[in-house]
C-alpha positions as CSV (number, residue, x, y, z in Angstrom):
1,X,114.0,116.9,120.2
2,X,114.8,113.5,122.1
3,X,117.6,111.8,120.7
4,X,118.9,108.5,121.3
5,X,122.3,107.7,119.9
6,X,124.5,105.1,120.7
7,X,122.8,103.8,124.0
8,X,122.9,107.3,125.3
9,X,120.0,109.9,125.7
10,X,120.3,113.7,124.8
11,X,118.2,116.4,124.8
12,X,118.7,119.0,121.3
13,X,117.4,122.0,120.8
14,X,119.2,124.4,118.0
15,X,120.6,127.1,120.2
16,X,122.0,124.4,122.7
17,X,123.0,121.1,120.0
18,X,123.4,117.8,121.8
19,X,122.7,117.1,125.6
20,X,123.6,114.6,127.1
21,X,121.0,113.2,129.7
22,X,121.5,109.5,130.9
23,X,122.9,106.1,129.8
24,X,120.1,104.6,127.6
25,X,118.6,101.1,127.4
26,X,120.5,98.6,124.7
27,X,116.6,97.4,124.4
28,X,115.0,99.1,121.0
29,X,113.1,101.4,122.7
30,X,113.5,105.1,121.1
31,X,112.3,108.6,122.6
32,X,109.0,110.3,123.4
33,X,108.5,113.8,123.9
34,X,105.7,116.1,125.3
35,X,103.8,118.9,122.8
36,X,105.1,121.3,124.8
37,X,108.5,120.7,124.6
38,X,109.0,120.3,128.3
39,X,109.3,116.8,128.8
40,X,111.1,113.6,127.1
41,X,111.0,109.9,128.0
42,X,113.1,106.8,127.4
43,X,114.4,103.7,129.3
44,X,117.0,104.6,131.5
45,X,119.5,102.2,132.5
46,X,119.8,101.8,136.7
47,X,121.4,99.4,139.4
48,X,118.6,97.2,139.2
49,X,117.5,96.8,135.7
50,X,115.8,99.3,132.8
51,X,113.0,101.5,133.7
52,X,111.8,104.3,131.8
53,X,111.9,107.9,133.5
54,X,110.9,111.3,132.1
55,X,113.2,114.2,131.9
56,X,112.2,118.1,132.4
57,X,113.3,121.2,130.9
58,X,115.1,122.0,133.6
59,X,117.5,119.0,134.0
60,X,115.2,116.8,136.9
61,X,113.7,113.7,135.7
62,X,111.2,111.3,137.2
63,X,111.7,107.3,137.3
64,X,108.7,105.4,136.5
65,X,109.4,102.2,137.8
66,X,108.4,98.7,136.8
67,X,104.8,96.5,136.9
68,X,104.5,94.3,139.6
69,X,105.1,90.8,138.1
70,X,105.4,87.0,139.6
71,X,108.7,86.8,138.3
72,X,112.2,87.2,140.0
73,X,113.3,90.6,139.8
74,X,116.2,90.9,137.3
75,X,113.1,90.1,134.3
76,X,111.5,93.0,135.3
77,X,112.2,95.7,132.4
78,X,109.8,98.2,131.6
79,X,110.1,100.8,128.5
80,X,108.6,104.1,127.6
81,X,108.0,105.7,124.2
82,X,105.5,108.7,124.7
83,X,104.5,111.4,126.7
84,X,100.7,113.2,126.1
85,X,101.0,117.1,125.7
86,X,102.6,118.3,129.1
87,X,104.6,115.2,130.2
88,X,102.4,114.4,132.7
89,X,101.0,110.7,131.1
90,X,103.5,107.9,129.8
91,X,103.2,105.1,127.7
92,X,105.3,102.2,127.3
93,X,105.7,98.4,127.4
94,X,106.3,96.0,130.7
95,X,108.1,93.2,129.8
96,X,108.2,90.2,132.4
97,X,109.1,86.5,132.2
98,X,105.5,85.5,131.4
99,X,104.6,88.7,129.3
100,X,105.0,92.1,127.5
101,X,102.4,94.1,128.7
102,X,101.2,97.7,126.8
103,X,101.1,100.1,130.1
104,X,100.2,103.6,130.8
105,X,101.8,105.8,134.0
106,X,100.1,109.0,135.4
107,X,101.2,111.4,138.5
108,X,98.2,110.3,140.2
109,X,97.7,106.5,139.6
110,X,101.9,105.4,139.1
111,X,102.3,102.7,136.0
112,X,99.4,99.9,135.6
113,X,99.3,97.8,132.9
114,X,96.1,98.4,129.8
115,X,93.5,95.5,129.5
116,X,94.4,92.7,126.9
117,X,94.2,89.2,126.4
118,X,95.2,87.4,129.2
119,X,98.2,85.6,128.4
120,X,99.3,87.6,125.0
121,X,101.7,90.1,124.6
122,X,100.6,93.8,124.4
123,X,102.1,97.2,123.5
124,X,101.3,100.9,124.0
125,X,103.3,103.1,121.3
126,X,102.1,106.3,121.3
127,X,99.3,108.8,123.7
128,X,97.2,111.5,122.1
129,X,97.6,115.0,123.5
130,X,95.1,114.7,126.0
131,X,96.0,111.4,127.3
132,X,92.9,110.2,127.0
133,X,93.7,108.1,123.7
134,X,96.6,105.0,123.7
135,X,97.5,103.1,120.3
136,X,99.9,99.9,120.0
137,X,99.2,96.3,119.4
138,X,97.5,93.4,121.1
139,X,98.7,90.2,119.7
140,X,96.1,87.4,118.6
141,X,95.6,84.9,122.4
142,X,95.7,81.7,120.2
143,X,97.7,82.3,116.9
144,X,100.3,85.1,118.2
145,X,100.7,87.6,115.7
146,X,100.0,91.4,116.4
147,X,97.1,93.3,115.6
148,X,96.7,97.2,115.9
149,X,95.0,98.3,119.2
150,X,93.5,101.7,120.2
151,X,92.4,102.0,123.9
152,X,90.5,105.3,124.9
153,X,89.2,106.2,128.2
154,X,90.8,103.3,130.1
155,X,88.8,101.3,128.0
156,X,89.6,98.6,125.3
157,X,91.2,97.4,123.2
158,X,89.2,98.1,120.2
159,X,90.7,96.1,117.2
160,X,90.0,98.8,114.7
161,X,91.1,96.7,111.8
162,X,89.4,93.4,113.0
163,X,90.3,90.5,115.0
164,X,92.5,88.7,112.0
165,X,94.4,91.7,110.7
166,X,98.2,91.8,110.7
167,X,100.0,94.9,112.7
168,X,100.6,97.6,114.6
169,X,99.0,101.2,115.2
170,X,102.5,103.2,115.7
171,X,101.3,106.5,116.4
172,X,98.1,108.8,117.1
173,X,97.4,112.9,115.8
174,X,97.7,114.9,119.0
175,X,93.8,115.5,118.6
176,X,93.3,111.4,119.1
177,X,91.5,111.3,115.7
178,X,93.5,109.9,113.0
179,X,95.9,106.4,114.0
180,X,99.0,105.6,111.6
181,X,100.7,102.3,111.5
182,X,101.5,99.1,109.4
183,X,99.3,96.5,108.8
184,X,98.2,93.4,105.9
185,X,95.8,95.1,103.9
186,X,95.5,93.3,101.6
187,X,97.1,94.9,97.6
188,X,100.7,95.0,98.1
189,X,103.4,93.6,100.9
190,X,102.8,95.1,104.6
191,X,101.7,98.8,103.8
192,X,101.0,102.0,105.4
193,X,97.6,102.7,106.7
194,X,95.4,105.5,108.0
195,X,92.5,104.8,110.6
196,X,90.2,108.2,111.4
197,X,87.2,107.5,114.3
198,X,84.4,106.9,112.6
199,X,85.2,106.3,108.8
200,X,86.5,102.9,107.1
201,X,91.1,102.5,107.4
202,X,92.6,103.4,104.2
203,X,95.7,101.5,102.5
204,X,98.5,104.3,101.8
205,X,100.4,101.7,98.9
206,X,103.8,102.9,98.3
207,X,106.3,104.7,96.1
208,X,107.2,101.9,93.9
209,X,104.1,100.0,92.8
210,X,105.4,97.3,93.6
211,X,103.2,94.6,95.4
212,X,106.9,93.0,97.1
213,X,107.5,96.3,98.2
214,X,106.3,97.5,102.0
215,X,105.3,101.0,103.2
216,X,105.4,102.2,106.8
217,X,103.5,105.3,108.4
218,X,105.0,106.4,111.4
219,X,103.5,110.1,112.3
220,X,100.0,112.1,111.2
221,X,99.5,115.4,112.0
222,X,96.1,117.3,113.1
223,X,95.5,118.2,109.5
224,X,95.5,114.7,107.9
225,X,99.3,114.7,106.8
226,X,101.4,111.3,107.2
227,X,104.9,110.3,106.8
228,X,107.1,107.2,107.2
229,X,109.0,105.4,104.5
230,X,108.6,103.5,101.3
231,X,110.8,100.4,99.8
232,X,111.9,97.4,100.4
233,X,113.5,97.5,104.3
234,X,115.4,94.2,104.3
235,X,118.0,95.7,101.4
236,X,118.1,99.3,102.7
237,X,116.1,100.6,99.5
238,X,113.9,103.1,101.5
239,X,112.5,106.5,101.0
240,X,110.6,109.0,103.3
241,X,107.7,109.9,101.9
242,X,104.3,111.9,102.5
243,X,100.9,111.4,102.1
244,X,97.7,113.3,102.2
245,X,93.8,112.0,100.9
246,X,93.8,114.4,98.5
247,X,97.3,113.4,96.2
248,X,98.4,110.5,97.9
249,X,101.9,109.0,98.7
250,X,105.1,111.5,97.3
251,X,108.5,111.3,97.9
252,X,109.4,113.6,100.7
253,X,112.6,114.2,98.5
254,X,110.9,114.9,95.3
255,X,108.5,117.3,96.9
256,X,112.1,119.5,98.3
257,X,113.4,119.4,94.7
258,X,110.1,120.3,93.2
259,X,109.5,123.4,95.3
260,X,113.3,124.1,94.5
261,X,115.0,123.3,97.4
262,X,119.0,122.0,97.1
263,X,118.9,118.8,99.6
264,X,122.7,117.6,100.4
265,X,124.7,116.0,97.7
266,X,124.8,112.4,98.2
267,X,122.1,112.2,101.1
268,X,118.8,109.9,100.7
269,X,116.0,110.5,103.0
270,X,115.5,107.2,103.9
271,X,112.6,107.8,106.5
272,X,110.6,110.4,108.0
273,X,109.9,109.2,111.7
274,X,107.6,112.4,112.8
275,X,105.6,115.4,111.8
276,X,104.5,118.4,113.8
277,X,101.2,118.7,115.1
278,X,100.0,121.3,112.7
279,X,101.8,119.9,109.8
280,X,104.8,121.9,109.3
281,X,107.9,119.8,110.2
282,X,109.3,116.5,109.6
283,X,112.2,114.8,111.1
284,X,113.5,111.8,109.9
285,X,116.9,109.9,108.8
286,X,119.0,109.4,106.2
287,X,122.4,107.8,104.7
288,X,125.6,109.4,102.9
289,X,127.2,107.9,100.3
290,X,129.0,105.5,102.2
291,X,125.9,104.8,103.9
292,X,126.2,106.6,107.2
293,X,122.9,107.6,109.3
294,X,122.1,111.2,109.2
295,X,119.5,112.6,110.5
296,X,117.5,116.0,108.6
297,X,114.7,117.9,109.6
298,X,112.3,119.5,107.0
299,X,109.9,122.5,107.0
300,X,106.8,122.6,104.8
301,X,106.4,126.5,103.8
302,X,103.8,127.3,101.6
303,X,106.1,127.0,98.5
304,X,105.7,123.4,99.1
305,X,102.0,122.9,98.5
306,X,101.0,119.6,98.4
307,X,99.1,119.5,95.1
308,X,98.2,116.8,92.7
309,X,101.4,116.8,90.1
310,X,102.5,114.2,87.3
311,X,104.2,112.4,89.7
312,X,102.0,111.7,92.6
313,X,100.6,108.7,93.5
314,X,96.7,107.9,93.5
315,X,95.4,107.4,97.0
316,X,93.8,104.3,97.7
317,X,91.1,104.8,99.5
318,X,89.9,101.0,98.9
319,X,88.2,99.4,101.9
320,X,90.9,97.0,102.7
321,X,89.7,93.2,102.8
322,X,90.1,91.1,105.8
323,X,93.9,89.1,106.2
324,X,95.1,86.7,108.0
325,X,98.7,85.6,107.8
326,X,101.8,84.6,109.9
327,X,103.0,86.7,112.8
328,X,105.0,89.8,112.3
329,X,108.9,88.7,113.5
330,X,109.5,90.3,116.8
331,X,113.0,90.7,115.6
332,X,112.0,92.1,112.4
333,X,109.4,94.5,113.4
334,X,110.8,96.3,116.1
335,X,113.4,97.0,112.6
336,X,111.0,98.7,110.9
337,X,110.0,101.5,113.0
338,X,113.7,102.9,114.9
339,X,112.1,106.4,116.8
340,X,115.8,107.6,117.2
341,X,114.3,111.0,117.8
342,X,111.3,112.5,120.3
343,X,107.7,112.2,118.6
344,X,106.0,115.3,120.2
345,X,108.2,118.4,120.2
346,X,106.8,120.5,117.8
């Protein structure tokens, strides 16, 4: 895994622990990391600014540089925050005096910016496996707020959940066919939601019930599984949990205790940030009792079926209705989705 703590990046693997790689960006900007485990980016802090660069196995690393931009040199400050299957595409944001900018950054072709509205901010999140398939937001050109953005083949971007929709597409299954994110849809507070090519989004809910209570998917797997978290985010009354169409939304933590699993005394799983490709692993983070970070890594075996039980949430599998409401805080939305560790590694 990528692992940005304190400003700092690291590199961890379990035979090795912590590595430390560069000084990090202050800027929220988190860690991506190739499929193949070969590769991580994030911002890396230089003479002349931020600019992301990827990191290889074997200790090298690559800067990407910055867009070319009008503005005088010290605005210049890009970020990156995925890497496709073998490290070789980036994705990431541009920011500039005038404008943040979603971008993408191959071998071949160096960084250049994804097509948007002209004079709106834009942002590229997360790359399939292939490349071939970039998710973020673009926001609205008149009224400013974000909407969730999915650009494939150079083209786009295609406003899956329509042009007046509240949000942000955070990640993509490393097949390109399912997109995760947060958006209005229209039930409870800002929820989860789950976008496959082809078929209608569906609104995730949450744990609670509660309509003043958000959800957040940050990661789906090849097989239709998604996590993120589930509470209220502004009084640190979270919970990771995990969905699937067939049972819905569970608590991550009640589905350990279930299959009989001892989680540590006094630790909440507050969020699960990723899942494996095939559905297997989640990393996330957590708090103590005296409400310090941790971070935890799960494995779903197969004495951890996820089956329809007592407890389990109904999935909504609503069409969601058509919103439009204020913009998404800047501030407050790069909050609610911290990718402390790498997305891809598994």
């Amino acid at each position: 895994m990528g692992c940005l703590l304190g400003g700092e990046v690291y590199w961890w693997t379990a035979i090795e622990g912590f590595r430390f790689l560069n000084v990090g960006s202050n800027t929220p900007g988190g860690v991506g990391m190739s499929a193949a485990g070969n590769a991580l980016i994030a911002s890396r802090t230089t003479d002349t600014g931020t600019a992301p660069a990827i990191w290889y196995r074997d200790g090298s690393f690559t800067e990407l540089g910055v867009l070319t931009s009008n503005c005088r040199d010290e605005f210049l400050t890009d970020l990156g925050y995925d890497l496709n299957a073998d490290g070789t595409i980036a994705v990431g944001r541009a920011d500039s005096c005038q404008i943040e900018k979603a971008f993408i950054w191959s071998r071949q072709s160096g960084p250049h910016s994804l097509a948007g509205a002209a004079r709106a901010d834009s942002r590229s999140m997360a790359v399939s496996a292939d490349g071939q398939t970039v998710v973020g937001f673009c926001e609205h050109p008149t009224e400013g707020f974000r909407r969730p953005a999915v650009w494939r083949d150079g083209a786009g971007p295609h406003l899956f959940l329509g042009h007046g929709r509240v949000g942000e597409a955070l990640n993509i299954s490393l097949n390109g066919q399912m997109v995760v994110g947060q958006a209005e849809m229209g039930s409870v507070n800002l929820q989860a939601f789950c976008w496959t090519v082809g078929q209608e989004p569906i609104a995730l809910g949450n744990l609670s019930g509660r309509p003043a209570d958000s959800s957040l998917a940050s990661a789906v797997s090849n097989d239709g599984k998604v996590v993120g978290w589930s509470g209220d985010e502004l009084f640190g009354d979270q919970e990771a949990f995990i969905w699937t169409a067939q049972v819905g939304m569970r608590s991550l933590a009640d589905l350990a205790l279930a299959a009989g699993v001892d989680l540590p005394a006094g630790i909440r799983l507050t969020s699960a940030l990723d899942i494996s490709g095939d559905g297997t692993t989640v990393v996330g983070v957590g708090r103590d009792e005296d409400w310090k970070l941790r971070y935890w890594r799960m494995r779903l075996d197969d004495s951890m079926n996820l089956v329809p039980v007592a407890k389990a949430k109904p999935p909504v599998n609503k069409r969601a209705e058509p919103v439009l409401r204020d913009t998404l805080g800047i501030d407050r939305a790069d909050m609610l989705h911290p990718f402390p560790f790498g997305k891809r590694r598994y």
